[in-house]
DRENLUM-231129 format. One line per 5 residues: number of its first residue (from 1); their letters; for each residue x, y, z negated of C-alpha. Coordinates in nm, 2 decimals. Layout:
<zavos>
NUM) A) X,Y,Z; ...
</zavos>
This chain:
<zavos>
1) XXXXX) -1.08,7.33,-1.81; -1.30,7.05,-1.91; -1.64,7.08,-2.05; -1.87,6.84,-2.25; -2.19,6.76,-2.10
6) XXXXX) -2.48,6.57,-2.23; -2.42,6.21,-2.07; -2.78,6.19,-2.00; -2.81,6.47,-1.82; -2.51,6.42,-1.58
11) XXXXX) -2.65,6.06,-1.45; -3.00,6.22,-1.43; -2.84,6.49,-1.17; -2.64,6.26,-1.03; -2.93,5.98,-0.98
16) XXXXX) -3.11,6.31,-0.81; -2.83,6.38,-0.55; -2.80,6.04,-0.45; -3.18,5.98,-0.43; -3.19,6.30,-0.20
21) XXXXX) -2.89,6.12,0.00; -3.09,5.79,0.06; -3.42,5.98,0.14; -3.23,6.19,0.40; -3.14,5.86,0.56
26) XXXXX) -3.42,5.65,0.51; -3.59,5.95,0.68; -3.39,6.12,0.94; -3.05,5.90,1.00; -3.25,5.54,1.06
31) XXXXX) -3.48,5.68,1.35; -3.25,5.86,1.53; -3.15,5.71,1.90; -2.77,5.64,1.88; -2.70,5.87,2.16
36) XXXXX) -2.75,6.13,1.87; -2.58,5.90,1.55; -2.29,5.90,1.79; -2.28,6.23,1.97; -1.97,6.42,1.82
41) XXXXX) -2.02,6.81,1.80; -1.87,7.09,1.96; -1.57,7.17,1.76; -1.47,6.77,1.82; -1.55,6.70,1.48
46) XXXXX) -1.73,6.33,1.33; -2.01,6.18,1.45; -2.31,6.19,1.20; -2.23,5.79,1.24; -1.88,5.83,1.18
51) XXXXX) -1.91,6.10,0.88; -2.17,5.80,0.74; -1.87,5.52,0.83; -1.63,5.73,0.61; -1.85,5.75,0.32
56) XXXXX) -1.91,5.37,0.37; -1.53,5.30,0.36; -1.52,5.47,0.03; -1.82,5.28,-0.14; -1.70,4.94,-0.04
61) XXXXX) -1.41,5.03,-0.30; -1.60,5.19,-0.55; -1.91,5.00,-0.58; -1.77,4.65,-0.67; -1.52,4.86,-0.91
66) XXXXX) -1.84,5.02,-1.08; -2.00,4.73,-1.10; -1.69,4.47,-1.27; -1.63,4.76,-1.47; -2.02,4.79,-1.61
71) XXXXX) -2.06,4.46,-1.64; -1.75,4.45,-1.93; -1.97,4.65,-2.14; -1.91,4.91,-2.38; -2.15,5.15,-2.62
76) XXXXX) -2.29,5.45,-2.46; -2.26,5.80,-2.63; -2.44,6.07,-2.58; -2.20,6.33,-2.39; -1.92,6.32,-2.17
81) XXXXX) -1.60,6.50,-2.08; -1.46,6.56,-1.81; -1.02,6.50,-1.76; -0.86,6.77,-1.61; -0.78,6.57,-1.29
86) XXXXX) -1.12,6.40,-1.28; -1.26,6.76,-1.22; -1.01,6.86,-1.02; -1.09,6.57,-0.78; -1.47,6.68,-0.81
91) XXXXX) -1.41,7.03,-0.76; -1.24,6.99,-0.42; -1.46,6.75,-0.32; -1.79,6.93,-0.37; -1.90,7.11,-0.06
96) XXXXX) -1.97,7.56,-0.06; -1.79,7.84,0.05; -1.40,7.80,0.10; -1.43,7.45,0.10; -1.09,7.32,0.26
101) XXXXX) -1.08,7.09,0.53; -0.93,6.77,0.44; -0.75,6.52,0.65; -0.90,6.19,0.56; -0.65,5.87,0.47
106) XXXXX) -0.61,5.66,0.74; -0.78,5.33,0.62; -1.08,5.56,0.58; -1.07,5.69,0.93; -1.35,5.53,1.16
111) XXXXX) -1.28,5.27,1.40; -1.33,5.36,1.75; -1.58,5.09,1.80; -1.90,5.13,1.59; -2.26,5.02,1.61
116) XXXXX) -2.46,5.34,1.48; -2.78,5.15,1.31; -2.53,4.94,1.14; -2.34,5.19,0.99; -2.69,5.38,0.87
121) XXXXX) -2.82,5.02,0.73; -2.50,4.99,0.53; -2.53,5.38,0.39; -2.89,5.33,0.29; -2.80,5.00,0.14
126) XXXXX) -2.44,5.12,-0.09; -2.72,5.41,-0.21; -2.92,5.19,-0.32; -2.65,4.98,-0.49; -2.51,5.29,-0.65
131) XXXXX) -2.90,5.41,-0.78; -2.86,5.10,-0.94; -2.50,5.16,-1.11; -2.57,5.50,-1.21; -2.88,5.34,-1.42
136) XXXXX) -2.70,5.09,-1.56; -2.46,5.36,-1.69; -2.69,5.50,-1.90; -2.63,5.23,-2.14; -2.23,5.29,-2.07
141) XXXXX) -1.95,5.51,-2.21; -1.87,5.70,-1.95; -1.55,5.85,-2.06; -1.40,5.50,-2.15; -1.49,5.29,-1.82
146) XXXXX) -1.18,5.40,-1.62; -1.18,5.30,-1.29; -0.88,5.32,-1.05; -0.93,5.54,-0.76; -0.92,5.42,-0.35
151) XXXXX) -0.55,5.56,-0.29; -0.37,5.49,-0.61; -0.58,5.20,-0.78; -0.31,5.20,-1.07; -0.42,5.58,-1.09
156) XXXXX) -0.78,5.52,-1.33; -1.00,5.79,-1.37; -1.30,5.82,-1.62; -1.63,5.62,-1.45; -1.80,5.97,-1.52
161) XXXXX) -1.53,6.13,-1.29; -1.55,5.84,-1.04; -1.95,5.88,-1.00; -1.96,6.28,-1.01; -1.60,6.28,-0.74
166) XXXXX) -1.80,5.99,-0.52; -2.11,6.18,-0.49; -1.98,6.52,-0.45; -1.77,6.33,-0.14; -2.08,6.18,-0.01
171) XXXXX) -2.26,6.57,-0.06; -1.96,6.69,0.17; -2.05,6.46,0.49; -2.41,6.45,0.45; -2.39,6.86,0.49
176) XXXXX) -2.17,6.78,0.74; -2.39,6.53,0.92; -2.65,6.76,0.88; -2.48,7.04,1.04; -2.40,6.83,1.36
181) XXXXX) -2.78,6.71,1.36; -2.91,7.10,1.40; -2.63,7.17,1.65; -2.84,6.89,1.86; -3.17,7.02,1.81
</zavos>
């Protein structure tokens, strides 16, 4: 079941998240030795460098997409709602108890060979980029941009979807990052 949300409010939270996201990195990810960005924990899970890879992957699709599709221009209004699949995508993306582990797609599997501070320069850089794309969606409609999503481009999804699916994603591995940075300490 969709619900109607003030459009205004949604990029504001949204802005917030990924603001938090960038800090977090800008703060913790960028000064730690790589020994650490590339230590995978206990359970043989990612790397906090290899969680940040993943998220990376998905950006360098979504980012140009957001931005061609912004640049078209359209009117803003004032709320937005939800599809049923674009809050389906959101809702088992977004990280909390019974979360499901999810198998990621192959061309969004890190590399074996990866240069830790690279990886972090790239993260803190897309978060920028997207800061910048959630802004310029406040003079958007966010219900009709439609953007086609990583695995089935022809498959388009609401730009409102898109940004609340791509930072509740990001949400998931930076907990996830941050879990394997306290089983460190």
């Amino acid at each position: 079941m969709s619900q109607t949300i003030d459009a205004a409010t949604l990029l504001a939270n949204l802005e917030d998240q990924t603001e938090q996201h960038l800090a977090l990195a800008i703060r913790r990810y960028q000064n730690l030795p790589e020994e650490i960005l590339s230590r995978r924990p206990t359970d043989g899970g990612w790397s906090i460098t290899e969680c940040l890879w993943h998220l990376n992957s998905y950006s360098r699709y979504y980012l140009p997409e957001i931005k061609k599709a912004l640049a078209k221009g359209t009117t803003p209004t004032s709320t937005f709602t939800s599809t049923w699949l674009g809050a389906y995508f959101t809702r088992i993306m977004k990280p909390g108890p019974g979360m499901k582990k999810m198998k990621a797609f192959k061309d969004h599997r890190p590399p074996a060979e990866i240069v830790p501070h690279e990886v972090v320069a790239e993260f803190i850089h897309q978060q920028e980029e997207l800061l910048g794309l959630l802004r310029k969606a406040r003079m958007a409609n966010l219900a009709q941009i439609k953007i086609g999503i990583s695995i089935l481009p022809w498959l388009k999804l609401r730009l409102g979807d898109v940004f609340q699916f791509l930072i509740a994603h990001q949400d998931r591995h930076i907990q996830q990052a941050e879990r394997i940075q306290a089983e460190m300490v």
